[in-house]
N, C-alpha and C positions, 0 to 999 in steps of 0.2 A: 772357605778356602781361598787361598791367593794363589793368582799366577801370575809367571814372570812370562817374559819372553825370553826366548831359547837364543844367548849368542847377538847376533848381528839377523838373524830370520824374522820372520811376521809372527811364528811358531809359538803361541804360549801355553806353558805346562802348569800343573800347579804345584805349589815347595814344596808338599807330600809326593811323593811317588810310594809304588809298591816295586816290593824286590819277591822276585820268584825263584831263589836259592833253594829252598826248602822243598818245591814242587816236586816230587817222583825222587827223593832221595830215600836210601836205606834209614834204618833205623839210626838216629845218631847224636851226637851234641849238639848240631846245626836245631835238627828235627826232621820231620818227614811230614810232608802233604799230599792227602790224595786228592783226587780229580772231585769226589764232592764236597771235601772241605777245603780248595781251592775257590771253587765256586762260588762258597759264603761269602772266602775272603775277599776277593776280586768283586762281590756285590757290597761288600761292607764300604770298601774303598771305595768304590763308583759312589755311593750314595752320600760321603763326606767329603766329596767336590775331587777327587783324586782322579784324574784324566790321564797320567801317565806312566805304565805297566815295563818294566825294566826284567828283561830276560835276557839268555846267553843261550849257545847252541851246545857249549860244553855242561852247560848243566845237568847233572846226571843222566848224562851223554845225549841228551836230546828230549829224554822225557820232561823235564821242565816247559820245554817246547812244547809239544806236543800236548800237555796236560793246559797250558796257558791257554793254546789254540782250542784246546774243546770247551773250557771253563765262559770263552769268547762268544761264541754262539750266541747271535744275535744283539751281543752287543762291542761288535770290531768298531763300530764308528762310531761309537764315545771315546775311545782308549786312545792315548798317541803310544802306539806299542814300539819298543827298542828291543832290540837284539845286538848281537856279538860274533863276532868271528877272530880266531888267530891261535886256538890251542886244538890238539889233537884229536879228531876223532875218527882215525882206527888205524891198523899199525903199518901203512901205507909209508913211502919216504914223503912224498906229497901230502897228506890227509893234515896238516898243519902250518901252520905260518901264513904268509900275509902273501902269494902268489895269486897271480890274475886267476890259477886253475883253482887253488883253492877257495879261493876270496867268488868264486861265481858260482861253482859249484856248491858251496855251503851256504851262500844263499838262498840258492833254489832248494834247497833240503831244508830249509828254516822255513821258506814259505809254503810249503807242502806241508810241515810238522806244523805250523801257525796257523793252518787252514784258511791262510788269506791270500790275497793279489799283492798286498805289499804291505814295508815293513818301512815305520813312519823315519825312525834315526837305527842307523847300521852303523856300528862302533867298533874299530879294531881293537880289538882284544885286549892287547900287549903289542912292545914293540918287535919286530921282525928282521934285524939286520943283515940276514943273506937276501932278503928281495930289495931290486933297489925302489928307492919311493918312487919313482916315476911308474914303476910299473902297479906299484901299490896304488895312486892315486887315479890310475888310467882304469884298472880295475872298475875301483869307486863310480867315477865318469861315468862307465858303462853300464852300471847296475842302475844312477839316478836315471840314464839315457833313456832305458829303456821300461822306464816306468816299475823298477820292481822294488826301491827305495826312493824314500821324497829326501831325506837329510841324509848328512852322514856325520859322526863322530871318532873321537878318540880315547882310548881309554889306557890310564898305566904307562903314557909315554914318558921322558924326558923332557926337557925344555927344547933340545936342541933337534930332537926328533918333532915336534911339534911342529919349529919352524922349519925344517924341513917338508913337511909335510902343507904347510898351507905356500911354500915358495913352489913348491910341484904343482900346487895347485892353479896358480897365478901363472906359471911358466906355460902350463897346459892347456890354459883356458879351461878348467873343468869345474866342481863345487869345491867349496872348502868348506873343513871342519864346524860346525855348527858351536860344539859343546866339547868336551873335554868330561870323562869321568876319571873321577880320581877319590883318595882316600883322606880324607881332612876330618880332624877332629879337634876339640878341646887339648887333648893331650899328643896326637900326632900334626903338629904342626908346620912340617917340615914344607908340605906346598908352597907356603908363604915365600919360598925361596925364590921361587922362578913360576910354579903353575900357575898360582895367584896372579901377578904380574902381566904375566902373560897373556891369561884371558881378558884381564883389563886392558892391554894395549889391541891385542886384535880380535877384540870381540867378541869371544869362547863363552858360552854358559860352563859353567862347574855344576855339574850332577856328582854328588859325595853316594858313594858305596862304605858298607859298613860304618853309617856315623854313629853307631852306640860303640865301636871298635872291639866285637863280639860282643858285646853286654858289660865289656868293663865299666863304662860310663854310666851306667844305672844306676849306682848307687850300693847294687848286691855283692859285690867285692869290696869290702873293708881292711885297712888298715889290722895288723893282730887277728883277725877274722878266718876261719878254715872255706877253703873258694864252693861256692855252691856246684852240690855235685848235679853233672846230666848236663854242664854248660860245655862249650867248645874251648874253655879256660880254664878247665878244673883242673887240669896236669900241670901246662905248661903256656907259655904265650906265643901263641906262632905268630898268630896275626890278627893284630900286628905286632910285631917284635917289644918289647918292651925292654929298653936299655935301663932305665932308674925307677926302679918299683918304689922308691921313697918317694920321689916326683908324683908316678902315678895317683897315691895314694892323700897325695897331698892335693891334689885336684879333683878327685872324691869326694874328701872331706868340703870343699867347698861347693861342690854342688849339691851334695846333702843338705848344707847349712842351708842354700839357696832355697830347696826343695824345699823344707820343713817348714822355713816362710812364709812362704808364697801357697803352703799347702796342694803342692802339685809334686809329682813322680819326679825322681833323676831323669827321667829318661828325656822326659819335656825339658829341662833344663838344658842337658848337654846339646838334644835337636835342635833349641829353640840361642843358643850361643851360634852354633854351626849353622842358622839359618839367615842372622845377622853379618854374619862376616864379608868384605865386601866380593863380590862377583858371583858368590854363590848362586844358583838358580833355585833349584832343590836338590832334597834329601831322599835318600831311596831308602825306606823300611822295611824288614820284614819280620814274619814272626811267625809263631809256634800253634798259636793260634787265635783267636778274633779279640780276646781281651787283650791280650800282647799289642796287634794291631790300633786298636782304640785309643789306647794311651800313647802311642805315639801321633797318634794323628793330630791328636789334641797340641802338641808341642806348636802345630799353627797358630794358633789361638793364642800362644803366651809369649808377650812380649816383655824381655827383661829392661829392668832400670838401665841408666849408665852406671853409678856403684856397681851393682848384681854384673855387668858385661867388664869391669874394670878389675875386680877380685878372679874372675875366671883368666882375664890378659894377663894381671900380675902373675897369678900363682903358675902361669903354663908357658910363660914369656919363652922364645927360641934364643941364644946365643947368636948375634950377628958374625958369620962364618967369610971367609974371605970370598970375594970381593964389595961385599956388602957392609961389612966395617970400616970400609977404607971410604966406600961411596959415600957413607953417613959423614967421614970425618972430611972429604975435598972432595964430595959434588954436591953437598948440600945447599945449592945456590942455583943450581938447574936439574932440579927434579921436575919428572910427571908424578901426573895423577896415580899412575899404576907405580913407578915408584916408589911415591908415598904409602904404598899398601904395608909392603914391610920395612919401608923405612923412618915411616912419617915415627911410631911413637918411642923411636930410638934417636930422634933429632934435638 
């Protein structure tokens, strides 16, 4: 297993992460995990170099939590465990959003439900525009102050919320943003705009939530194909949104081809694109159950060609969108490094 280091910290995670979506959910498309086949899981991962365990407090409403924290037992100080705060839970005016009352209060209920002393990256949720940042990041402040988180993150922001967010920091004197999670895939590109960028210039790890993009990217969604039923895709595509299903499908079929090559799963292929890309730190997986998990882990292990990384660029390329067409055609003479992220192979 590889690891990076987290951002601008000392902090290194490794590319695999584990995602705990599934924990203590109803019966469903996602899937459902109980507390002793969480256990397995969380011991499968530990033993294939996987050090960092990604949860939320919203996750079926706290049992996720709750089932993490017992599954932990005796082994909190391998894990760099993550958590979440900023969506509802319970039908309070307050009981949501990024508020110093909510924002401490739900920590301290995530680390009772974690059955630990503390929680390694605390990641706002989403963003929160009736709290202003200053009070959102003074929050934060107080939670690393007093020893009940060592990092903090963000998750689902904007660009301009971001910098908002590490200028409060700076103006404060308190921590800044570590990481950034966000949703970047093969075929959800849109990061490249500004979150890409952005982590490059001020030194954000990217932690990717959902990069199989429900399981589209596996390979088991075909072209002409009827959707495999019992997925979170079998109706319709919420999420993520899917605007050109010809598109999608045309990036499918290349990873397939890739796959069938190289004698490895879609799944390794799409992880192991998204794991290359530049700022990413890791990838957060989850699955249904331990074989699910295995074959993603493996996606560490496999490094594509430049061909195999240039057919998956062509086929999934983004439209340069305003003001980033204009930058490729009169600033191409004073770019950065992060610049060049999304603009270098439109130059």
């Amino acid at each position: 297993m590889e690891y990076r280091l987290l951002g601008r910290s000392g902090l290194k995670v490794s590319t695999m992460a584990m995602g705990t979506m599934t924990f203590g959910r109803r019966k469903d498309a996602v899937g459902s995990t109980s507390l002793k086949e969480a256990r397995k899981q969380i011991d499968l991962c530990i033993d294939r170099g996987v050090n960092l365990i990604d949860t939320a407090n919203a996750y079926s409403a706290g049992r996720s939590e709750e089932i993490t924290g017992a599954a932990l037992k005796g082994k909190r100080a391998d894990v760099i465990l993550a958590t979440k705060v900023r969506f509802g839970m319970g039908p309070g005016p307050n009981d949501r959003g990024l508020s110093r009352h909510h924002i401490i209060s739900q920590c301290e209920a995530s680390l009772k439900r974690l059955q630990t002393d503390w929680i390694d990256l605390y990641q706002v949720h989403q963003w929160d525009g009736q709290t202003p940042i200053d009070e959102i990041m003074a929050a934060l402040d107080y939670l690393v102050s007093a020893g009940m988180v060592r990092y903090i993150g963000c998750s689902n922001w904007s660009g301009w919320h971001i910098m908002k967010g590490l200028g409060a920091a700076e103006r404060l004197g308190g921590p800044r943003f570590v990481s950034q999670q966000i949703h970047y895939t093969v075929e959800a590109r849109e990061a490249e705009y500004e979150l890409v960028p952005i982590s490059l210039s001020e030194g954000l790890g990217i932690l990717v939530w959902s990069p199989l993009a429900g399981g589209l990217l596996t390979g088991k969604f075909r072209r002409g194909k009827k959707r495999p039923a019992g997925t979170r895709h079998a109706k319709d595509w919420r999420e993520p949104p899917i605007r050109d299903t010809e598109r999608l499908y045309d990036i499918v079929e290349v990873i397939v081809d890739i796959a069938k090559a190289r004698k490895v799963s879609g799944t390794q292929v799409a992880l192991a694109w998204t794991l290359g890309r530049p700022g990413v730190t890791s990838v957060i997986v989850g699955g249904r159950n331990e074989e699910q998990f295995s074959d993603s882990l493996a996606a560490d292990e496999l490094k594509l060609t430049e061909d195999e990384r240039q057919r998956l660029d062509d086929v999934s390329k983004l439209p340069l969108i305003y003001p980033y067409w204009h930058q490729a055609m009169a600033a191409d003479d004073r770019l950065s490094d992060a610049d060049m992220a999304l603009l270098g192979p439109y130059l």
